[in-house]
Structure formats: structure tokens, C-alpha cells
C-alpha positions as CSV (number, residue, x, y, z in Angstrom):
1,X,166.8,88.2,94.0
2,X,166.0,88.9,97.5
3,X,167.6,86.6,100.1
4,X,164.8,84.3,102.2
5,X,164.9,85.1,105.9
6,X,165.7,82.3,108.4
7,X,164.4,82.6,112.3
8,X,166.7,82.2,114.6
9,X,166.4,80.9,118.2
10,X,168.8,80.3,121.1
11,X,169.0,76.9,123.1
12,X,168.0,77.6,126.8
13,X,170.9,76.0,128.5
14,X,173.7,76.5,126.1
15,X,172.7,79.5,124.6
16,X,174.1,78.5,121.1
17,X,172.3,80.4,119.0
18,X,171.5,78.9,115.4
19,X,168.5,78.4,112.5
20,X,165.1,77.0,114.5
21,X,165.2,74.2,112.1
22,X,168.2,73.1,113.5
23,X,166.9,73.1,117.5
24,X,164.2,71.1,118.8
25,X,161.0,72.8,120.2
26,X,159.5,71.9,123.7
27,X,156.2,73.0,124.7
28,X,154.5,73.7,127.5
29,X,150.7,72.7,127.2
30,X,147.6,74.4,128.5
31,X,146.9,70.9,130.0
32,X,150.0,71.4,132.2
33,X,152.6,68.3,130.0
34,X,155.7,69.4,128.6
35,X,155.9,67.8,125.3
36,X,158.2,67.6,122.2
37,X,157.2,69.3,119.3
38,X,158.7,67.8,116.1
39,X,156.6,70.2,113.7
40,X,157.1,73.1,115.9
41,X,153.9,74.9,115.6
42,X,152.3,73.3,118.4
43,X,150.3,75.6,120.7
44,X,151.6,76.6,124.0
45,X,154.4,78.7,125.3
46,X,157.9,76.8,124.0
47,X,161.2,77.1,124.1
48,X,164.0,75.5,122.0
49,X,167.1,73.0,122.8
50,X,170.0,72.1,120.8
51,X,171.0,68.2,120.1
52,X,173.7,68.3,122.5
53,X,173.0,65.3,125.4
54,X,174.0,67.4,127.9
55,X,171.7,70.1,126.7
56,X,169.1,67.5,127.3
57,X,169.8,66.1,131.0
58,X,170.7,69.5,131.9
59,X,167.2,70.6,131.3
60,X,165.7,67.8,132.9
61,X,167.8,68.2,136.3
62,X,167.8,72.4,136.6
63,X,164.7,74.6,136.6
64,X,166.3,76.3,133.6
65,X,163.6,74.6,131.2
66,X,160.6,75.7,133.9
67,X,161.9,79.3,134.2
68,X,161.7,79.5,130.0
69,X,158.3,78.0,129.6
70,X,156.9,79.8,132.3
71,X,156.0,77.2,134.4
72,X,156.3,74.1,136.1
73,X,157.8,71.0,134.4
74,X,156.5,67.4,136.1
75,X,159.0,64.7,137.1
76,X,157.1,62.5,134.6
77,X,158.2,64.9,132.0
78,X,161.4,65.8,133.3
79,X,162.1,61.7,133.0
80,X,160.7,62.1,129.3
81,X,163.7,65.1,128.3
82,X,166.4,62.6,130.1
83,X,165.1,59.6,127.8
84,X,165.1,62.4,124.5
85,X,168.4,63.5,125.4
86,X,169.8,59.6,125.8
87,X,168.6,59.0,122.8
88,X,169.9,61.9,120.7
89,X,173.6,60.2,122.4
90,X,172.9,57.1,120.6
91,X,172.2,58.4,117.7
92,X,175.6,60.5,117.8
């Protein structure tokens, strides 16, 4: 039996590299937002992040996130990755 073949993806800040199930996706839409993408086929350049908090508010603080998606990231959205990131604390 042939083993199945898992992507793997690195998180932008950390750089821990693991399954792409296992990271969460964030887009970069042609509209300009920079959204979450729970299915992870969203269309749009992306870039992944691992569950880690300070993953999260790292991203929304540094131009880390920006220089990955090839663009720029608004503070309205940078306030939506510090909200994702407090959330995934609670949830630890």
C-alpha cells in the first residue's frame, strides 16, 4: 500500500513547520481584506500561522504577515488577527 502524501507548510513568524491541516490559513483578498480561511481553499495569495497566541499578535504588530501575502494588511484587520490570536489563548 502506497503511503498518502501530507502538504506541509511553515508558520510565517515561528517558522515551525508541520501538516497544513494543523495551521490556519490567512488570505489576502483581491478586494484588499485580510481574512481567515477555515476551509483553506479560499482564493487569494495566503499564508499560514500556527495556534500559538503569540504567533497571532506577532503578526498583527510586525509587517511579517504583509511581507508574506504580498501586500498591505489594514489596521482593521490587523485588530481582527489580535482578536483570533486572543481567542485561540482562551481556548488553551
Amino acid at each position: 500500500m502506497r503511503k498518502r502524501h501530507v502538504p506541509q507548510r511553515s508558520c510565517v513568524i515561528c517558522g515551525t513547520k508541520t501538516t497544513k491541516l494543523e495551521l490556519v490559513r490567512v488570505v489576502l483578498v483581491t478586494e484588499g481584506d485580510c481574512v481567515i480561511d477555515e476551509t483553506g481553499k479560499r482564493a487569494g495569495r495566503g499564508a499560514y500561522l500556527c495556534h500559538q497566541p503569540s504567533c497571532w499578535e506577532t503578526a498583527s504588530k510586525s509587517d511579517r504577515l504583509a511581507r508574506a501575502l504580498r501586500g498591505q494588511v489594514k489596521s482593521e484587520d490587523r485588530k481582527m488577527l489580535a482578536d483570533y490570536g486572543a481567542s485561540l489563548a482562551v481556548k488553551s
